[in-house]
C-alpha positions in Angstrom: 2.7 -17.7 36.3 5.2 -16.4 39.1 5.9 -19.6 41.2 3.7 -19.6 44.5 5.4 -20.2 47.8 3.0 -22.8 50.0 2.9 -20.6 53.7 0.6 -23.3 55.4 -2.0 -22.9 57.8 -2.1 -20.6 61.2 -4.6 -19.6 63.5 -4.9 -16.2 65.0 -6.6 -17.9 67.6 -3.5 -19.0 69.1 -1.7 -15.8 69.5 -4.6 -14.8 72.1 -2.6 -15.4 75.3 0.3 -13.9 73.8 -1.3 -10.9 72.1 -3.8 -7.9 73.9 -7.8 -8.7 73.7 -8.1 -5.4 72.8 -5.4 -5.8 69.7 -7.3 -9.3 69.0 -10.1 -7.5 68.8 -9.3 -4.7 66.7 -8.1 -7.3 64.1 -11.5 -9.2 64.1 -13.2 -5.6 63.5 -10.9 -4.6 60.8 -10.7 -7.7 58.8 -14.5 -8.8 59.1 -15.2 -5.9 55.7 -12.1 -7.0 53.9 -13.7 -10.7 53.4 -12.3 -12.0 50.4 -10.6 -9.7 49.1 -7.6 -11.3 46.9 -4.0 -10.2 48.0 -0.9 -10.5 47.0 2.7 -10.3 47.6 5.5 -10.1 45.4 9.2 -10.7 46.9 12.3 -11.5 44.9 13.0 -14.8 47.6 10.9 -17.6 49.5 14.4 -17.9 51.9 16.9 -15.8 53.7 16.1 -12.5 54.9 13.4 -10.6 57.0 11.2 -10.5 54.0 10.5 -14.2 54.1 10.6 -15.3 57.1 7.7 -12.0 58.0 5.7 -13.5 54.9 5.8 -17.4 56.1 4.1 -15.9 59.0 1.9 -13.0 57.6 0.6 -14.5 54.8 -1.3 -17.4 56.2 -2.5 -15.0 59.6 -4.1 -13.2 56.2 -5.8 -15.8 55.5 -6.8 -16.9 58.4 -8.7 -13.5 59.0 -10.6 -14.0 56.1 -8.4 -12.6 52.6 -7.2 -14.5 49.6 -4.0 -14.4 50.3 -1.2 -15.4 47.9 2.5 -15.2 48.2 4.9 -15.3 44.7 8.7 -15.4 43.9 10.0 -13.2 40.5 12.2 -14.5 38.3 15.9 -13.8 37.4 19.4 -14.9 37.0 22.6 -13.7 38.3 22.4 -10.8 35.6 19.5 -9.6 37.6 20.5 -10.1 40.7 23.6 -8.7 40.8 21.9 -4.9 39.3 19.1 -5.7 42.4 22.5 -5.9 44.7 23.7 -2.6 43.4 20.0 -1.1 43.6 20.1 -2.3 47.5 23.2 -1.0 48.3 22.7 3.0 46.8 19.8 3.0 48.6 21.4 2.4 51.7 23.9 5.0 50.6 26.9 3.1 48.3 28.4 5.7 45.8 28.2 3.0 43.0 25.5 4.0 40.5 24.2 2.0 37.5 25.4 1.4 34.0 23.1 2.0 31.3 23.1 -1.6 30.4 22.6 -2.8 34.3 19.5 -0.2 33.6 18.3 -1.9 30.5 18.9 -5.1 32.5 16.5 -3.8 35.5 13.9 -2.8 33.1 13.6 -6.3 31.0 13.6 -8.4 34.1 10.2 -5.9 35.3 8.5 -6.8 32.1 9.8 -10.3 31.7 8.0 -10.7 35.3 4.9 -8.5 34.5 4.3 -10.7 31.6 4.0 -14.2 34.2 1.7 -11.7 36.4 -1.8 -12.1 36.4 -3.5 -8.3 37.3 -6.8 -10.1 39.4 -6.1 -8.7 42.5 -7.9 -6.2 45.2 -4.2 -5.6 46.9 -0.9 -5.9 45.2 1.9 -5.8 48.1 5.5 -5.2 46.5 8.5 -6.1 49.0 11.9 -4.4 48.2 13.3 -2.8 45.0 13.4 -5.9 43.2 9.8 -6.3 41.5 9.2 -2.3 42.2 9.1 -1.6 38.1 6.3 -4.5 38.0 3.8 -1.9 38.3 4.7 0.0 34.7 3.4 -3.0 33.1 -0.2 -2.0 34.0 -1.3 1.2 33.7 -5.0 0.2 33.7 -4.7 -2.2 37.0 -8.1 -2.1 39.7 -5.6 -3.1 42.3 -4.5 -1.0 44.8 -0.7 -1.1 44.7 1.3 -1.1 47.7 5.4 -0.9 47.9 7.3 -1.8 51.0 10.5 -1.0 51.7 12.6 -2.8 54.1 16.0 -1.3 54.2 17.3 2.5 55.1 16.3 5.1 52.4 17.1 7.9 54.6 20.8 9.0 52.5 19.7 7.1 48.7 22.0 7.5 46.3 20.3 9.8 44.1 20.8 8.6 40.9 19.5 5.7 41.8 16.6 6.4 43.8 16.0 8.8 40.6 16.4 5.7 38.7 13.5 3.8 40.4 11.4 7.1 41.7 8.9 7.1 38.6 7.8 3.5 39.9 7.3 4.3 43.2 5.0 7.5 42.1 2.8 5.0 40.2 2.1 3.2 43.9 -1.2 4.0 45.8 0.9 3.8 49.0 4.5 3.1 50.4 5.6 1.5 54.1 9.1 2.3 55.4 9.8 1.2 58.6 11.0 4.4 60.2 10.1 8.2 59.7 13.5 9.1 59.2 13.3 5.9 56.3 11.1 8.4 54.3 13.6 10.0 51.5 13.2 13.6 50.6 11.6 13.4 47.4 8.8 14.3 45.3 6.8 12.4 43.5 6.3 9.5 46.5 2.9 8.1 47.3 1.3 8.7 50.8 3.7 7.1 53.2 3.2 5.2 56.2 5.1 4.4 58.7 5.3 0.9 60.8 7.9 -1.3 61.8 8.1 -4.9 60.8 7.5 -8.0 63.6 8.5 -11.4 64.5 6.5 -14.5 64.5 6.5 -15.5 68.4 5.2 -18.9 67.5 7.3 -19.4 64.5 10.1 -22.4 65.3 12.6 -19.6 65.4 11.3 -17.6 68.2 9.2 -20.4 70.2 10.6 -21.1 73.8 13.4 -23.4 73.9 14.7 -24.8 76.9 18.4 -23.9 78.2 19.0 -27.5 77.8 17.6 -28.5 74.3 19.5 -25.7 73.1 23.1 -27.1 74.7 22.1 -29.9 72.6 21.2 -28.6 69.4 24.9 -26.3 69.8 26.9 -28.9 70.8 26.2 -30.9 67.5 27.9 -27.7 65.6 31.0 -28.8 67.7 30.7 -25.9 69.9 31.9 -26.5 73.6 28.9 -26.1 75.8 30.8 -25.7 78.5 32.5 -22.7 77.6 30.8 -19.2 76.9 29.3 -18.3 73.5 29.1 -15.4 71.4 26.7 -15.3 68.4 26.1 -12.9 65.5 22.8 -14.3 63.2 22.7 -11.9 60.3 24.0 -12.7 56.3 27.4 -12.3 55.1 27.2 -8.9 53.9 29.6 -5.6 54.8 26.8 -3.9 56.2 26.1 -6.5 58.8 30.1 -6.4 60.1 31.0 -9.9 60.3 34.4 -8.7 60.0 34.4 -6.1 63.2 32.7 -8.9 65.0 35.2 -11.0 65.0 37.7 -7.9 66.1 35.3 -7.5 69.0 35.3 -11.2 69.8 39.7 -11.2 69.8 39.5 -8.5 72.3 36.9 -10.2 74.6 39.1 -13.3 74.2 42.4 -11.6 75.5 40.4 -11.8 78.8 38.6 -14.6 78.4 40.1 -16.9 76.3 37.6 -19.9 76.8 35.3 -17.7 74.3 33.8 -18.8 71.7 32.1 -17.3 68.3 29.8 -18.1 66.2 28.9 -16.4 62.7 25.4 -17.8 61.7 24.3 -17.1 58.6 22.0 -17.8 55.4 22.9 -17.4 51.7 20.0 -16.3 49.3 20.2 -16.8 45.5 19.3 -12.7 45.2 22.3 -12.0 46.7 25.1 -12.9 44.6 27.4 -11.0 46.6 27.1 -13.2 49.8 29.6 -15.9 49.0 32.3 -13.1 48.4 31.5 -12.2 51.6 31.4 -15.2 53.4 34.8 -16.4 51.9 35.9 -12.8 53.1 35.1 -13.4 56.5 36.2 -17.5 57.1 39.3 -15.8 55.4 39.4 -13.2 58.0 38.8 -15.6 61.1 42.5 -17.1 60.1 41.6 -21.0 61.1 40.5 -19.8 64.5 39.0 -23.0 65.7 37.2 -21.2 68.2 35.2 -19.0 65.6 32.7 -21.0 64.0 30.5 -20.0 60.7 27.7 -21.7 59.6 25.1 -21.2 58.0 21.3 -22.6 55.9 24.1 -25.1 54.0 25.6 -26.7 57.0 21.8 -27.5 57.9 21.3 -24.3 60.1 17.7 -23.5 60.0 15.1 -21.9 61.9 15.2 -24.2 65.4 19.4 -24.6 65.2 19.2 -20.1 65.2 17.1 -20.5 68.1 19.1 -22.5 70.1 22.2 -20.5 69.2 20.4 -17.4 70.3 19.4 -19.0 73.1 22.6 -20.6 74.4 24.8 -17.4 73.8 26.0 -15.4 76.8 25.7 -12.3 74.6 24.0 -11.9 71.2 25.2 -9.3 68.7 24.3 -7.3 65.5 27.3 -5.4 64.9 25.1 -4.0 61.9 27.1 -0.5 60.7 23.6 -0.1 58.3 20.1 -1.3 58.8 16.6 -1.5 57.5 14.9 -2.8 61.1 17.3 -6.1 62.2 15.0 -8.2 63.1 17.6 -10.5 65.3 17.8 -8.0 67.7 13.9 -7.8 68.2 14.7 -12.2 68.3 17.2 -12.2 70.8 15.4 -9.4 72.7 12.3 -11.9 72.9 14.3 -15.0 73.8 15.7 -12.8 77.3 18.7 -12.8 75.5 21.5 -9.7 76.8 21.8 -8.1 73.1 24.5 -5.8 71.8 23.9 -3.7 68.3 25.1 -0.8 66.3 24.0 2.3 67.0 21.9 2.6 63.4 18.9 2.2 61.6 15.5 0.3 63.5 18.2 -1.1 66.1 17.6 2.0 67.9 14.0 1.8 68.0 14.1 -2.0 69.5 17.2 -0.9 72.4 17.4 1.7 75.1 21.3 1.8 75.6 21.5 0.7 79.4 18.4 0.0 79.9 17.4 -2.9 78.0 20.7 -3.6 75.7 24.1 -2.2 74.6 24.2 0.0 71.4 27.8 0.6 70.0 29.3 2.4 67.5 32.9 0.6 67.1 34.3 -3.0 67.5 36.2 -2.1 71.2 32.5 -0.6 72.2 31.2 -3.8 71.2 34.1 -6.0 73.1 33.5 -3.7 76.0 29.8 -4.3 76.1 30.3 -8.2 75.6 33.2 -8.3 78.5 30.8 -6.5 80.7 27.9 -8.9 80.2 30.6 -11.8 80.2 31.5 -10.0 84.1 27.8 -9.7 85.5 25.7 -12.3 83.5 22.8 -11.3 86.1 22.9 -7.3 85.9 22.7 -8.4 81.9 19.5 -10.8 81.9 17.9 -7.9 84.2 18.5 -5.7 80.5 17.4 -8.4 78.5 13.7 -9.1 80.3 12.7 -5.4 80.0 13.9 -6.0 76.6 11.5 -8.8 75.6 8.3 -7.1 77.5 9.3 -4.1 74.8 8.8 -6.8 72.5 6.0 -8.0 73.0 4.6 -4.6 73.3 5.8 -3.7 69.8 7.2 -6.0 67.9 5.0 -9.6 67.4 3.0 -10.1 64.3 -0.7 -9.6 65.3 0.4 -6.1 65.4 1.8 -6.0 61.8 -0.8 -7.6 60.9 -3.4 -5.1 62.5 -1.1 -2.3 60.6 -1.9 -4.0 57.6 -5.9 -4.5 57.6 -5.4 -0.5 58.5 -4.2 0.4 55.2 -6.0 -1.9 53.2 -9.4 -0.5 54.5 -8.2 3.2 54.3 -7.2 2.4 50.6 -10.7 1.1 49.8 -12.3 4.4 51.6 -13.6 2.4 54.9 -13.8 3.6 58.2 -10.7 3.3 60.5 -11.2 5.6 63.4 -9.6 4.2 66.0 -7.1 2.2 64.5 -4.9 4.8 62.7 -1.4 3.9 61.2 1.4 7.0 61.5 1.8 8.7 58.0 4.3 11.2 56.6 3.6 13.3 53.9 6.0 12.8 50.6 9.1 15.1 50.6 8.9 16.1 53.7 
């Protein structure tokens, strides 16, 4: 058997103030048919990454509206990670294609993980190219399949995407987060369209005061004193770590009490993450003013928080991304945000109106220097921000996307609640 992750217990009850009656509602009416029907989701990693931290919270608000709800990890070494890395990257765009024998090594690591997989399920949910070849392994399955993509397909490389595109066909449905996510392909299931969400509850994104977080920085050895910029993301190119810290030496030619901080978290599916994060301590030069931590220096969920929190500007200098779920973080914590111009960062940020999008690291020391200036014009940004948040972007809402699709795939009514859809190959 795939190993389970244990999600504990949470009560959609306690998203009422935060959350619409009419959305709590609609979630009560949508689940009430859908009682005990057994899900699943299938995810190459139980940390690091949007992926897992949307589960921890999705999962058990599943349950809690009345499905069987299980969560489970696949298996695979380095071997397979590092093809899954590779897979990732063309998909976002990266020239680099596979070798016949990183192929071979995809394919045995599907059936090696089909073969731990027990087929008893009304809903099989599939997160991220990792598991997608799961589904070859049973051609006869009840279960309606489901495959959710949480990165940008919108420029694959197409000998990849060809690689994987006979999967995907085999899929009852597919989620991207964005229209423009959708490749231009035939042989893709119906496709639906929904962004992802934040837990506002979770220990990550629940109100912290000004002066816990001062606390919880200042054990990092960051001077609370002095003003703090902080990018939360993994070491990875597309994320920018590098041209962050080129912003943060421009911002510091005019105010040189600044101070960085590179938060980060390394995930065993992503071999290529220590390369990276040697990369970029390399890069900062001994820069005692640039600190990067991450999940091993004992960084979790509460000590991002109160980084978020604390910092005068928070940034996601991301030059590729799926949805970038620390913008929609910082948004919600009132926090001013700056962000490449790319991917679901430009769904979350008006540019002047509630955040700074950029395209280059000067734009992004400009932004930051400006906010550094006028720390009041900024937190004006940063509340419409978080109202847009909570408009769009908590869980109850991804999780009222979800009962959508799971009652359209069983033929039930859902007038009323619709989900956005896109045909294939358009």
């Amino acid at each position: 058997m795939l190993q389970q992750v244990n999600t504990g217990h949470k009560s959609l009850a306690d998203y009422a103030t935060i959350a619409t009656r009419g959305l709590m509602d609609e979630i009560r009416r949508l689940a009430e048919p859908l009682a005990g029907k057994r899900v699943v989701h299938l995810s190459a990693t139980a940390f690091g990454g949007g992926v897992a931290e949307i589960n921890y919270t999705l999962v058990p608000l599943m349950q809690d509206a009345g499905l069987e709800v299980e969560w489970r990890i696949i298996q695979g070494e380095n071997e397979f990670f590092e093809v899954t890395k590779t897979i990732h990257n063309a998909l976002q765009g990266n020239p680099q294609g596979l070798t016949e024998e990183q192929q071979q090594t995809f394919r045995r690591y599907q059936e090696l993980n089909a073969k731990q997989f027990e087929d008893e399920y009304d809903f099989v949910i599939v997160h991220d190219p990792q598991p997608v070849g799961m589904i070859d392994f049973f051609p006869d399955s009840n279960a309606k399949w489901i495959w959710r993509g949480h990165i940008d397909f919108s420029t694959p490389n197409r000998d990849v995407f060809d690689f994987i595109i006979p999967s995907l066909g085999r899929y009852d449905a597919a989620i991207f987060h964005m229209r423009e996510y959708v490749p231009k392909a035939s042989g893709l299931p119906e496709c639906y369209i929904w962004p992802p969400a934040i837990d506002p509850l979770a220990p990550k994104n629940m109100a912290l005061s000004a002066e816990d977080a001062a606390y919880i920085v200042d054990q990092f050895g960051i001077d609370v004193e002095r003003p703090l910029l902080t990018q939360v993301s993994r070491f990875d190119p597309w994320k920018d770590p590098l041209g962050v810290i080129d912003a943060y030496r421009v911002v510091k030619q005019q105010f040189p009490d600044v101070q960085l901080a590179l938060v980060g978290s390394m995930a065993h599916d992503d071999p290529e993450g220590w390369d990276f994060y040697n990369q970029t301590v390399s890069y900062a030069a001994g820069d005692p003013d640039i600190y990067i931590l991450s999940n091993l220096n004992n960084v979790g969920s509460v000590e991002v928080n109160a980084f978020q929190v604390h910092s005068g500007a928070v940034i996601q200098k991301s030059i590729k991304e799926g949805f970038g779920l620390t913008v929609t973080e910082s948004l919600w914590k009132t926090r001013p945000t700056v962000a490449g111009r790319v991917g679901g960062i430009v769904t979350q940020i008006t540019d002047g109106e509630t955040g700074w999008l950029v395209d280059s690291s000067m734009e992004c020391a400009e932004a930051c220097l400006e906010i550094l200036r006028d720390p009041a014009e900024a937190r004006q940004r940063a509340l419409r921000g978080k109202e847009y948040v909570r408009r769009h972007f908590l869980t109850p809402r991804l999780l009222r996307d979800w009962l959508v699709l799971f009652n359209r795939l069983h033929g039930l009514d859902t007038a009323g609640a619709e989900v956005a859809t896109v045909a294939a190959g358009a």
